[in-house]
PDB file of N, CA, C and O in Angstrom:
ATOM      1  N   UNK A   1    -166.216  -2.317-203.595  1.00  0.00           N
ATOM      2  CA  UNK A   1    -166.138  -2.635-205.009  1.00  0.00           C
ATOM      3  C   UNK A   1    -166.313  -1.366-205.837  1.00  0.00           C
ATOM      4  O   UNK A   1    -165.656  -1.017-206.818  1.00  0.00           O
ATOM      5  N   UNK A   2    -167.531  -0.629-205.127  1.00  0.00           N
ATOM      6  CA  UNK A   2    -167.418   1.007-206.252  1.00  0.00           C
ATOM      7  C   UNK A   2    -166.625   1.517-205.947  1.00  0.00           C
ATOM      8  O   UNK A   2    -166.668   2.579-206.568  1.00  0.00           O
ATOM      9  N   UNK A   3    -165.426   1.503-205.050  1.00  0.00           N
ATOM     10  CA  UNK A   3    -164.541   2.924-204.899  1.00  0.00           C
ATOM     11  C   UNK A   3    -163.281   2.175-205.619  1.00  0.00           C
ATOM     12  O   UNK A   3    -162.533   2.918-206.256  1.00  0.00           O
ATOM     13  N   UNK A   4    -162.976   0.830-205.589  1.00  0.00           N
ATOM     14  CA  UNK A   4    -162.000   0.025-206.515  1.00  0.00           C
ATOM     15  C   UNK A   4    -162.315   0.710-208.021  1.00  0.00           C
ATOM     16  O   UNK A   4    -161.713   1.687-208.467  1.00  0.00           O
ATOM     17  N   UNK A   5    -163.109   0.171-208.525  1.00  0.00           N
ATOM     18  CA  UNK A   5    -163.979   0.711-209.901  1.00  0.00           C
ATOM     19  C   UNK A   5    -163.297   1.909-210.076  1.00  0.00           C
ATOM     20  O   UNK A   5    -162.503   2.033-211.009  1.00  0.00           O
ATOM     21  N   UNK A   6    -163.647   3.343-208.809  1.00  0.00           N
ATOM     22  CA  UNK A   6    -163.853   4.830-209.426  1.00  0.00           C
ATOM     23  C   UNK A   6    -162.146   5.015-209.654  1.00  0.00           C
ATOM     24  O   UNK A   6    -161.626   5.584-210.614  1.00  0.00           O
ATOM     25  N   UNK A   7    -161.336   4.287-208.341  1.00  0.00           N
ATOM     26  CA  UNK A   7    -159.888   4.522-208.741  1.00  0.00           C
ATOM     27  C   UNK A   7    -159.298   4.060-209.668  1.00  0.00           C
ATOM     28  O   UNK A   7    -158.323   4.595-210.195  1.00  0.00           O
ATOM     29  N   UNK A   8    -159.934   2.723-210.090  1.00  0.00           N
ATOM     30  CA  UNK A   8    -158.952   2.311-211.675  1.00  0.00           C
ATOM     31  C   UNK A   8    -159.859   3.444-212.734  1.00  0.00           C
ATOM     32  O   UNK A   8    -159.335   3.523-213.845  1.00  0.00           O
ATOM     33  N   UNK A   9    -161.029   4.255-212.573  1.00  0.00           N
ATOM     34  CA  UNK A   9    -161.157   4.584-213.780  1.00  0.00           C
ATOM     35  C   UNK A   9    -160.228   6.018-213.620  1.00  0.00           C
ATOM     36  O   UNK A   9    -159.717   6.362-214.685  1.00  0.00           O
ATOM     37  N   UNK A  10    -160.000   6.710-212.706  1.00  0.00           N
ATOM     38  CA  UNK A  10    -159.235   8.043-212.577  1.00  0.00           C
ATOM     39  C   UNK A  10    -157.802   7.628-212.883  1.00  0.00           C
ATOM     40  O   UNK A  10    -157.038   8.452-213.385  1.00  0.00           O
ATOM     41  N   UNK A  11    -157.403   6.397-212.607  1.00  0.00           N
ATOM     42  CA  UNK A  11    -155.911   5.994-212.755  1.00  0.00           C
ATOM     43  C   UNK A  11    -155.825   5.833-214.662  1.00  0.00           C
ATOM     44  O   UNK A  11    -154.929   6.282-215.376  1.00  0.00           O
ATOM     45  N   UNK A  12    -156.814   5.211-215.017  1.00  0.00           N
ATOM     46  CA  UNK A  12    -156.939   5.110-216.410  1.00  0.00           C
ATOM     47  C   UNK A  12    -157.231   6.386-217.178  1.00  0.00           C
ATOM     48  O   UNK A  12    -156.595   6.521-218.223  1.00  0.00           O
ATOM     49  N   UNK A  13    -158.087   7.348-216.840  1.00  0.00           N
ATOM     50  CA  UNK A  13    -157.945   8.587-217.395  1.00  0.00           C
ATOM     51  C   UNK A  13    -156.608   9.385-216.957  1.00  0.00           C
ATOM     52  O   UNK A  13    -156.245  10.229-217.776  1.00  0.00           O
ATOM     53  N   UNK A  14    -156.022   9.284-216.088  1.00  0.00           N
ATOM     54  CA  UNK A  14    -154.633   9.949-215.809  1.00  0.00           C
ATOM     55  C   UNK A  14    -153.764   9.166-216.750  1.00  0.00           C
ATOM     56  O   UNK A  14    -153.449   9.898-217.688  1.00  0.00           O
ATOM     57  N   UNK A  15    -153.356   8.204-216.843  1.00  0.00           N
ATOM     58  CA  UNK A  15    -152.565   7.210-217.888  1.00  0.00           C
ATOM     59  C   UNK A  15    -152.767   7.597-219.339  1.00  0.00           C
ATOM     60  O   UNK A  15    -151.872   8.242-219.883  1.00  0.00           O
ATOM     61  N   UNK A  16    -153.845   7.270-220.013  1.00  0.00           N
ATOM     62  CA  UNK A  16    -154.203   7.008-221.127  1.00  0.00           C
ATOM     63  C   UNK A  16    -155.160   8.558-221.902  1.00  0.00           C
ATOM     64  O   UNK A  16    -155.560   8.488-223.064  1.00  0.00           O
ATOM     65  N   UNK A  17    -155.395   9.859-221.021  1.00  0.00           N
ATOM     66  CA  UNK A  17    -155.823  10.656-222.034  1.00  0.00           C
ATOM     67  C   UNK A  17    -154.840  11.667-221.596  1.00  0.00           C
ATOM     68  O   UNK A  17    -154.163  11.628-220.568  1.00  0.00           O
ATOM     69  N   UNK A  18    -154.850  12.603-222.537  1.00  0.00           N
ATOM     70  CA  UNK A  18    -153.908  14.018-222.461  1.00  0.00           C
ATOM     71  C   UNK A  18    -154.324  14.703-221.356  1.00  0.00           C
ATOM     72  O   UNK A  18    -153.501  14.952-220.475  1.00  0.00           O
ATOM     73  N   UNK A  19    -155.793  15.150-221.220  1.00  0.00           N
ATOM     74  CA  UNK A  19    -156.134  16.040-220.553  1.00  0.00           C
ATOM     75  C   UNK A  19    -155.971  15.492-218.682  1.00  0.00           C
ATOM     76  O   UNK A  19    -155.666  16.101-217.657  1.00  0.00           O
ATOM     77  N   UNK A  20    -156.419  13.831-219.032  1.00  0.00           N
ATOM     78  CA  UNK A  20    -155.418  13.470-217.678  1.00  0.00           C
ATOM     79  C   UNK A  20    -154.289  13.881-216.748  1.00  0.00           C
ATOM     80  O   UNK A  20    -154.103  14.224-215.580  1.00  0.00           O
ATOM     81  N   UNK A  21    -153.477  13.613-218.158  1.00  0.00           N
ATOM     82  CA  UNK A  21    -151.647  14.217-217.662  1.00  0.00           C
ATOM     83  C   UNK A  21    -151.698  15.549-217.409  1.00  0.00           C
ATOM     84  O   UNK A  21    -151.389  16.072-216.338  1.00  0.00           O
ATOM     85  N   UNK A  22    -152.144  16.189-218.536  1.00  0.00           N
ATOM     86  CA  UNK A  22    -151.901  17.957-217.672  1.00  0.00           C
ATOM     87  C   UNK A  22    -152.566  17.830-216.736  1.00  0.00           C
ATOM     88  O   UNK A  22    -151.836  18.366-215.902  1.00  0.00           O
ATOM     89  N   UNK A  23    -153.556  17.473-216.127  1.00  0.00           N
ATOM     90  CA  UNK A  23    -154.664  17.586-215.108  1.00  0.00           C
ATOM     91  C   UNK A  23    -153.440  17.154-213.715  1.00  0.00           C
ATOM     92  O   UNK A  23    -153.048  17.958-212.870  1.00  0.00           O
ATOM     93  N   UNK A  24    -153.092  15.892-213.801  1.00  0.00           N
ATOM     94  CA  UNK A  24    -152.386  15.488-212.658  1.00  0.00           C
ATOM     95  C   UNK A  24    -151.178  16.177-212.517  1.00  0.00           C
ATOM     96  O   UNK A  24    -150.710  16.338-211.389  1.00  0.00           O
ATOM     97  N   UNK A  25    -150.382  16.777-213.910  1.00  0.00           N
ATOM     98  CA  UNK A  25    -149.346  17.271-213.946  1.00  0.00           C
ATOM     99  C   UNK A  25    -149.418  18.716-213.343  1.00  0.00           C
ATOM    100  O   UNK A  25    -148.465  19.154-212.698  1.00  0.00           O
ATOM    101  N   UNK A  26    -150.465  19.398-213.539  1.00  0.00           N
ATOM    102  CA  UNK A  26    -150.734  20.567-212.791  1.00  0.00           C
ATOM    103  C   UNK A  26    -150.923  20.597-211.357  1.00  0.00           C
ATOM    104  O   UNK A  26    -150.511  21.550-210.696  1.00  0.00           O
ATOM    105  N   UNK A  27    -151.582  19.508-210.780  1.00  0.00           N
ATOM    106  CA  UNK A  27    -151.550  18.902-209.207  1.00  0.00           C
ATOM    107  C   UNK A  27    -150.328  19.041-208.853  1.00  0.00           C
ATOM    108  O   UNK A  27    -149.869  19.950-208.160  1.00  0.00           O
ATOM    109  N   UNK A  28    -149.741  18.102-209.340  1.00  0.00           N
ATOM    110  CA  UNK A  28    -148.060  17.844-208.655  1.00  0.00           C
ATOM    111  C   UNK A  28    -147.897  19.302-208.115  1.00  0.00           C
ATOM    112  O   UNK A  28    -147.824  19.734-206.964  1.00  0.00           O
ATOM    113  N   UNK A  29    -147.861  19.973-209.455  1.00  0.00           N
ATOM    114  CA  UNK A  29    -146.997  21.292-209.513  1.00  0.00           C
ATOM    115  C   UNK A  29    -147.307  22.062-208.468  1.00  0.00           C
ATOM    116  O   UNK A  29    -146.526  22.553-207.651  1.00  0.00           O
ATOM    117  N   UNK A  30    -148.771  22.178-208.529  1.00  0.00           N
ATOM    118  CA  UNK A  30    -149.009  22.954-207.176  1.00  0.00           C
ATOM    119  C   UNK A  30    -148.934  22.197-205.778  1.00  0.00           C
ATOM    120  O   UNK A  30    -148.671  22.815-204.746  1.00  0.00           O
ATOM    121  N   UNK A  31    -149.105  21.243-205.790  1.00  0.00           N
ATOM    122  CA  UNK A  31    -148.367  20.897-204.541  1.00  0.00           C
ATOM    123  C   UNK A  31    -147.284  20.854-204.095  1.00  0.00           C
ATOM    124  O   UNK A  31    -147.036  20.823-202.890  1.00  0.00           O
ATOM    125  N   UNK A  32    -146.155  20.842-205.341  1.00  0.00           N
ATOM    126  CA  UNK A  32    -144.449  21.142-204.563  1.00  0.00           C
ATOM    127  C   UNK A  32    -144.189  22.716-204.864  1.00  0.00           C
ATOM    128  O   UNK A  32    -143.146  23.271-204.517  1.00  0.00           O
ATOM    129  N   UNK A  33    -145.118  23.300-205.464  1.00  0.00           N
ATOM    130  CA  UNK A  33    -144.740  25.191-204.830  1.00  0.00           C
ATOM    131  C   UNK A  33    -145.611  25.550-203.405  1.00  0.00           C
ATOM    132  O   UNK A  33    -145.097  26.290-202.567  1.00  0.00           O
ATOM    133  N   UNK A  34    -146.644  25.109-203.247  1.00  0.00           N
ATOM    134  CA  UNK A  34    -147.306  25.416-201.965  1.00  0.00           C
ATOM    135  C   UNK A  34    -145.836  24.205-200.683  1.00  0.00           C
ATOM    136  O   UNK A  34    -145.456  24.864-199.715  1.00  0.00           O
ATOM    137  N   UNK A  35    -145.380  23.127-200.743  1.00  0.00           N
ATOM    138  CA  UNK A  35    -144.632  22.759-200.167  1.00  0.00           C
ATOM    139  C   UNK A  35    -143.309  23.375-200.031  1.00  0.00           C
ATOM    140  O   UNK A  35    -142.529  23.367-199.078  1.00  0.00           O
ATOM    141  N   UNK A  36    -143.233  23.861-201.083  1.00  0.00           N
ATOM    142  CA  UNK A  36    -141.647  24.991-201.035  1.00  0.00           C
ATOM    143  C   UNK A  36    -141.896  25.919-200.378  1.00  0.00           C
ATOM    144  O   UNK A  36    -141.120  26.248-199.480  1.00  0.00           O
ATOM    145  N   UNK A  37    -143.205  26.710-200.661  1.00  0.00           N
ATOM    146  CA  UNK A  37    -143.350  27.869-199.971  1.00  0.00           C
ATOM    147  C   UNK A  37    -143.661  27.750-198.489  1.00  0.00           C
ATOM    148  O   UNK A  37    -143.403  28.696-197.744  1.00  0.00           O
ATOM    149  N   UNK A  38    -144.013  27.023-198.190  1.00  0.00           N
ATOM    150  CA  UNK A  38    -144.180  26.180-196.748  1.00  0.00           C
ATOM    151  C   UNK A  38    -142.941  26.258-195.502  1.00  0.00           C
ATOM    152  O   UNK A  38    -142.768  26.677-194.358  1.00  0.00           O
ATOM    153  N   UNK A  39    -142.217  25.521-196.637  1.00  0.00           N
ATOM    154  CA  UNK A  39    -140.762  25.167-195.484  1.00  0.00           C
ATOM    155  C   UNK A  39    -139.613  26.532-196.068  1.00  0.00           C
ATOM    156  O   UNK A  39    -138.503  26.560-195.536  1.00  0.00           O
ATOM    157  N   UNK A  40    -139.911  27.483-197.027  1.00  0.00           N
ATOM    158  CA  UNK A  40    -139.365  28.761-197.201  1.00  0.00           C
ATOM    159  C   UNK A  40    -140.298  29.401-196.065  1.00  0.00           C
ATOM    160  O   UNK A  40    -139.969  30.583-196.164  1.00  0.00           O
ATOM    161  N   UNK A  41    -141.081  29.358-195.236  1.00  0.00           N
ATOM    162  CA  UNK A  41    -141.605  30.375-194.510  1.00  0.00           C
ATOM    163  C   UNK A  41    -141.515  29.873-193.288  1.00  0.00           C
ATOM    164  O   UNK A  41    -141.960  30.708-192.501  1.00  0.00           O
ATOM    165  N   UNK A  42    -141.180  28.980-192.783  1.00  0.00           N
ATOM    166  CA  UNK A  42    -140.661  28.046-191.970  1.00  0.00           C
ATOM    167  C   UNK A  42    -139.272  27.963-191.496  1.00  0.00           C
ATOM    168  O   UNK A  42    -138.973  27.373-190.458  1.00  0.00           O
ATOM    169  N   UNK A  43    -138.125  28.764-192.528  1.00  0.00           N
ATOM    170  CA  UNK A  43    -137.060  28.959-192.373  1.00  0.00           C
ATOM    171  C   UNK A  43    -136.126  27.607-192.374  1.00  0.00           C
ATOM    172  O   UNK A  43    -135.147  27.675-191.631  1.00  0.00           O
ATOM    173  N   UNK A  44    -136.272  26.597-192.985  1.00  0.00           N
ATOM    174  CA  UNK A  44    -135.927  25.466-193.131  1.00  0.00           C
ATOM    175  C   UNK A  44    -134.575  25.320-193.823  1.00  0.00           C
ATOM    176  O   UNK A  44    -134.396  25.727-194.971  1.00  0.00           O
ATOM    177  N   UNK A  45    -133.747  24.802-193.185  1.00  0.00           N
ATOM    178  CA  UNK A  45    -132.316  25.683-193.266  1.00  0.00           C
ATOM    179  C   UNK A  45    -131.681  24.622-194.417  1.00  0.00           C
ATOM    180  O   UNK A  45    -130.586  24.957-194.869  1.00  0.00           O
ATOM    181  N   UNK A  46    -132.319  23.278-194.969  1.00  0.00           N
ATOM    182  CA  UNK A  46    -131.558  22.632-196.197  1.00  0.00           C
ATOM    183  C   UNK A  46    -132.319  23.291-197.198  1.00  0.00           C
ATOM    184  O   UNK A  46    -131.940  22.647-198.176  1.00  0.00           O
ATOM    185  N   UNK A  47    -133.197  24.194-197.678  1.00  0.00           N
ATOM    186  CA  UNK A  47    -133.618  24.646-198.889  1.00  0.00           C
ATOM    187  C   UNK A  47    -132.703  25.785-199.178  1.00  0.00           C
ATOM    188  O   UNK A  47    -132.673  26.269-200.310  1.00  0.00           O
ATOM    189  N   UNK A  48    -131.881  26.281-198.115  1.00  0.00           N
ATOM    190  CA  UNK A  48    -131.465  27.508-198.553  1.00  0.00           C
ATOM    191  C   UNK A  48    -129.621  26.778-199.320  1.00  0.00           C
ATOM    192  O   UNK A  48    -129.022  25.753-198.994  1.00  0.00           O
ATOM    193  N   UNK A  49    -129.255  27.810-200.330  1.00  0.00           N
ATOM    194  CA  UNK A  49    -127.891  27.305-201.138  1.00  0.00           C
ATOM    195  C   UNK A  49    -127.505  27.450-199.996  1.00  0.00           C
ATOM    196  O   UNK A  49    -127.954  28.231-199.158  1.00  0.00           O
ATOM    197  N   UNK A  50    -126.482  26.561-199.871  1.00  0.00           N
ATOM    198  CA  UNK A  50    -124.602  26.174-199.288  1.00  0.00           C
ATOM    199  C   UNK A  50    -124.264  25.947-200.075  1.00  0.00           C
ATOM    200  O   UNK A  50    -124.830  25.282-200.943  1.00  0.00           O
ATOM    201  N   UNK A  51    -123.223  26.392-200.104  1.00  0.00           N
ATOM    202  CA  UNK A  51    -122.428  26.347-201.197  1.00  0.00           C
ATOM    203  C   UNK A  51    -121.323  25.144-200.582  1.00  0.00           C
ATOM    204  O   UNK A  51    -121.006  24.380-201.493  1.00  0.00           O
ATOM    205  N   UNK A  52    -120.886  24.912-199.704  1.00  0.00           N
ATOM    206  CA  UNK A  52    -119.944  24.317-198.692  1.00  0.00           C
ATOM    207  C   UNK A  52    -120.532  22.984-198.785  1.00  0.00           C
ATOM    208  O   UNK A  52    -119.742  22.079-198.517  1.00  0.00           O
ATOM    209  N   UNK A  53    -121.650  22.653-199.079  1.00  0.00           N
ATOM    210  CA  UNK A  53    -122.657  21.176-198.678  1.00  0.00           C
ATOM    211  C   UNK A  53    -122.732  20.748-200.080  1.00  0.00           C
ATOM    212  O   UNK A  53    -122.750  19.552-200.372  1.00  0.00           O
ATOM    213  N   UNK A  54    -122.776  21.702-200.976  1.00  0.00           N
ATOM    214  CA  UNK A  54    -123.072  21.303-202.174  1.00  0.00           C
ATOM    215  C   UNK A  54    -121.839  20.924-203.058  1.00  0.00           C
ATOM    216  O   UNK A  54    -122.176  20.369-204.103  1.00  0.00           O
ATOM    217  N   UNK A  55    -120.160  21.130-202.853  1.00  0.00           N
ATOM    218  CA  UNK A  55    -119.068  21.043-203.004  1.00  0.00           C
ATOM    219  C   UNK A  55    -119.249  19.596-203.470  1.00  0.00           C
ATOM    220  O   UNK A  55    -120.028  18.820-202.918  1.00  0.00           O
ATOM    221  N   UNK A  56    -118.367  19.233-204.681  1.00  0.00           N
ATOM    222  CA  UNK A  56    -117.770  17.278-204.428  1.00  0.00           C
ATOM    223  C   UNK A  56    -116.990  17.700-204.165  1.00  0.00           C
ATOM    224  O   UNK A  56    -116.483  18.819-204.250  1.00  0.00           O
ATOM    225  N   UNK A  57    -116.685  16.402-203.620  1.00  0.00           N
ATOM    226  CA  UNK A  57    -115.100  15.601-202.905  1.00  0.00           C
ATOM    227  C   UNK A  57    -114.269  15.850-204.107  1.00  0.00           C
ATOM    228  O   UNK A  57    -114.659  15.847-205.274  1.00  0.00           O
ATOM    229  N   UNK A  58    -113.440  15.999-203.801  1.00  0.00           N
ATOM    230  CA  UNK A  58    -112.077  15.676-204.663  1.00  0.00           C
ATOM    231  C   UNK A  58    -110.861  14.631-204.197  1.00  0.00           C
ATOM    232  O   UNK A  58    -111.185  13.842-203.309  1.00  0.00           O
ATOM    233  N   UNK A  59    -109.715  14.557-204.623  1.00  0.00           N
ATOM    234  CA  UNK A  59    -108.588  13.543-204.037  1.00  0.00           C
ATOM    235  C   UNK A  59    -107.772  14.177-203.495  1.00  0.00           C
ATOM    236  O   UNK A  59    -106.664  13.769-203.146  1.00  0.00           O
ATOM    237  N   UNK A  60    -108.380  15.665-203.300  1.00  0.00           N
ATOM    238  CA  UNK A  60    -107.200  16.539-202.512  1.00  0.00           C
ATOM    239  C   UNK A  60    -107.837  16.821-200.798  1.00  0.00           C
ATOM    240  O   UNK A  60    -107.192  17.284-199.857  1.00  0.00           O
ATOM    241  N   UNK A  61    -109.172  16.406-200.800  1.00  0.00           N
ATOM    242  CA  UNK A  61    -109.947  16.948-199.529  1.00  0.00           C
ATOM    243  C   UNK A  61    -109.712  15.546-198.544  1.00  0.00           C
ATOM    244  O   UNK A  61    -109.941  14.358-198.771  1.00  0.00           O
ATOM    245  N   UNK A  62    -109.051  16.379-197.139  1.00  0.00           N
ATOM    246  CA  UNK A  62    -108.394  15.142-196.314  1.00  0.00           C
ATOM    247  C   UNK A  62    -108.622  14.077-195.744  1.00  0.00           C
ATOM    248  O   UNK A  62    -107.899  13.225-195.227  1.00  0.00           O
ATOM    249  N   UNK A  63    -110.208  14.244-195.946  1.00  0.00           N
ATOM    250  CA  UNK A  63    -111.215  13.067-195.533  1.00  0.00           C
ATOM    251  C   UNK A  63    -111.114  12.058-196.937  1.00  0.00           C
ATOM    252  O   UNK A  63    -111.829  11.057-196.964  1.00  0.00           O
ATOM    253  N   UNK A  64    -110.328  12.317-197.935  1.00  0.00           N
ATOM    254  CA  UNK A  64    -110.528  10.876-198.840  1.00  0.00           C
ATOM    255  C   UNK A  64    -109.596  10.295-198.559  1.00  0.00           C
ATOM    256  O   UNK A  64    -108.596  10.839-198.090  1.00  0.00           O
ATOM    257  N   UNK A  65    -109.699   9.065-198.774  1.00  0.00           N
ATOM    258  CA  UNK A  65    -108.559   7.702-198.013  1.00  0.00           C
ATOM    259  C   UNK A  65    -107.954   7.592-199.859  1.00  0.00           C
ATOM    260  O   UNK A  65    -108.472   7.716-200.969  1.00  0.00           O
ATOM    261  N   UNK A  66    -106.645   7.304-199.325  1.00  0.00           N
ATOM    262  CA  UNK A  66    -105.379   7.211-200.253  1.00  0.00           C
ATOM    263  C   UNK A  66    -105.761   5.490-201.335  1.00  0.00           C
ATOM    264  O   UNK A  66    -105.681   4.611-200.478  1.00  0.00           O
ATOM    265  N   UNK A  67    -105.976   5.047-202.214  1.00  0.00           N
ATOM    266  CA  UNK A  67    -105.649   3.595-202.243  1.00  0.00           C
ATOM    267  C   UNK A  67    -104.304   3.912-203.483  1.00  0.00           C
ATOM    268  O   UNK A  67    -104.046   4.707-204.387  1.00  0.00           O
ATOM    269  N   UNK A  68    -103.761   2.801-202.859  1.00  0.00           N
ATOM    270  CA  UNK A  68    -102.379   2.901-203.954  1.00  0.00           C
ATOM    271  C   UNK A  68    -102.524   1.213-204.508  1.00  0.00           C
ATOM    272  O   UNK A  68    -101.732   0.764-205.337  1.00  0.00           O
TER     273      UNK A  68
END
């Protein structure tokens, strides 16, 4: 019952005051640059550009089916 309590009150100060949001908003942040920097040192071969992967389709590329 106290740890129900302590999480709705941290969920309610994250929601409802400012200093909440930057507070959690600064979390995030550092957790997806320490995660980038992670799998950048890791050599993790979908973070790096392709340019080839990142292409759309068009109606000229031979894998699109014709409808008439």
């Amino acid at each position: 019952m106290t740890r129900q309590f302590l999480l709705d009150m941290i969920i309610g100060w994250i929601l409802y005051t400012k200093e909440g949001k930057n507070t959690a908003n600064n979390i995030v942040n550092k957790a997806v640059n320490i995660a980038k920097n992670n799998l950048q040192k890791n050599n993790v071969e979908y973070l790096k550009n392709n340019k080839d992967t990142l292409k759309q389709p068009t109606m000229d590329d031979k894998n699109c089916l014709n409808i008439n």
